[in-house]
C-alpha positions as CSV (number, residue, x, y, z in Angstrom):
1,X,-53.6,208.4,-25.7
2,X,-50.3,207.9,-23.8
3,X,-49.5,206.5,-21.0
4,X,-47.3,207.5,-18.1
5,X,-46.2,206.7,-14.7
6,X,-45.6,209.6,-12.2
7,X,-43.5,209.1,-9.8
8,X,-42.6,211.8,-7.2
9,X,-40.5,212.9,-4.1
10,X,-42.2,215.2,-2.4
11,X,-39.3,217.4,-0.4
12,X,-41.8,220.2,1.0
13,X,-44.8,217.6,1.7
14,X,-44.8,218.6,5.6
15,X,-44.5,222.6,4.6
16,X,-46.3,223.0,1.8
17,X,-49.9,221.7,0.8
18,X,-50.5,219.8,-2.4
19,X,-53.9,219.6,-2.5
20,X,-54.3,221.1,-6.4
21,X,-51.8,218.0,-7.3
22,X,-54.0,215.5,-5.9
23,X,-57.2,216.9,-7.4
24,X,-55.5,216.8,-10.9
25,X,-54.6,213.3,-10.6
26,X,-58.7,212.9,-9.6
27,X,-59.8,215.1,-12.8
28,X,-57.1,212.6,-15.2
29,X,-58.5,209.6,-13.0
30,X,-54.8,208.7,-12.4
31,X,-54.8,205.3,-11.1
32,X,-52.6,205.0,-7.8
33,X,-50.3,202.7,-7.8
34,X,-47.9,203.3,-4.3
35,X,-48.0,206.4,-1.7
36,X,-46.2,208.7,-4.6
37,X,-46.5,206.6,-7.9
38,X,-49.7,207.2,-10.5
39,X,-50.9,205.9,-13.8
40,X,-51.8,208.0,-15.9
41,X,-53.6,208.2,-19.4
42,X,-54.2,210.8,-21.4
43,X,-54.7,212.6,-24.8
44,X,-52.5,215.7,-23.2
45,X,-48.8,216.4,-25.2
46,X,-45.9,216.1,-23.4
47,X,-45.1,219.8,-23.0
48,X,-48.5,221.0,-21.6
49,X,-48.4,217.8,-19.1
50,X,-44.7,218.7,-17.8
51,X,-45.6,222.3,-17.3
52,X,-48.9,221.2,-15.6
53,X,-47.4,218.5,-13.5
54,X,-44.2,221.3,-12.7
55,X,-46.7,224.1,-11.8
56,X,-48.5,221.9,-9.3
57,X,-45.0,221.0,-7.6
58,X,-42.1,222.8,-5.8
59,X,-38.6,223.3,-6.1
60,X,-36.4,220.9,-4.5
61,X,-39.4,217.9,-5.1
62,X,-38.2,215.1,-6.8
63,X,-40.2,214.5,-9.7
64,X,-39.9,211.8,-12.5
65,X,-42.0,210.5,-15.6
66,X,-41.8,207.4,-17.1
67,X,-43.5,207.4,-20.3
68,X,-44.7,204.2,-22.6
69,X,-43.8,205.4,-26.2
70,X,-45.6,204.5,-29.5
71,X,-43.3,201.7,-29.8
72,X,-43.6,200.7,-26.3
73,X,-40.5,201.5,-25.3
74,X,-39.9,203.2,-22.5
75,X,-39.0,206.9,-21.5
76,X,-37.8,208.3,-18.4
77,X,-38.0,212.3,-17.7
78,X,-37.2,214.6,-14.8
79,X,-39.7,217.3,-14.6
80,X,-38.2,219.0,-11.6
């Protein structure tokens, strides 16, 4: 299982709708932690979850993973 926190930017939120990215973090049972901040845990690799969280966001969205490694340490990522 790993653990990571999602934290996003959301440039396009007025124009664009991001209804699929909502119901994903419903299908992982994401826990929310602020307005664009989620906990998430899951048996998903690192590669599938970036291109999943990437295809549900936009270009020019500000999107960062922070990601509790086996020797919990911590990770940071920019997926977009």
């Amino acid at each position: 299982m790993y653990t990571r926190l999602l934290t996003y930017d959301l440039k396009n939120g007025d124009s664009y709708n991001y209804e699929e990215l909502y119901d994903y973090f419903k299908v992982v049972d994401a826990k929310k932690l602020t307005e664009s901040s989620y906990l998430i845990k899951t048996s998903i690799k690192w590669t599938e979850f970036e291109k999943k969280i990437r295809d549900l966001t936009k270009n020019g969205d500000n999107v960062k993973c922070v990601v509790i490694n086996q020797d919990n340490k911590l990770d940071v990522f920019n997926i977009r």
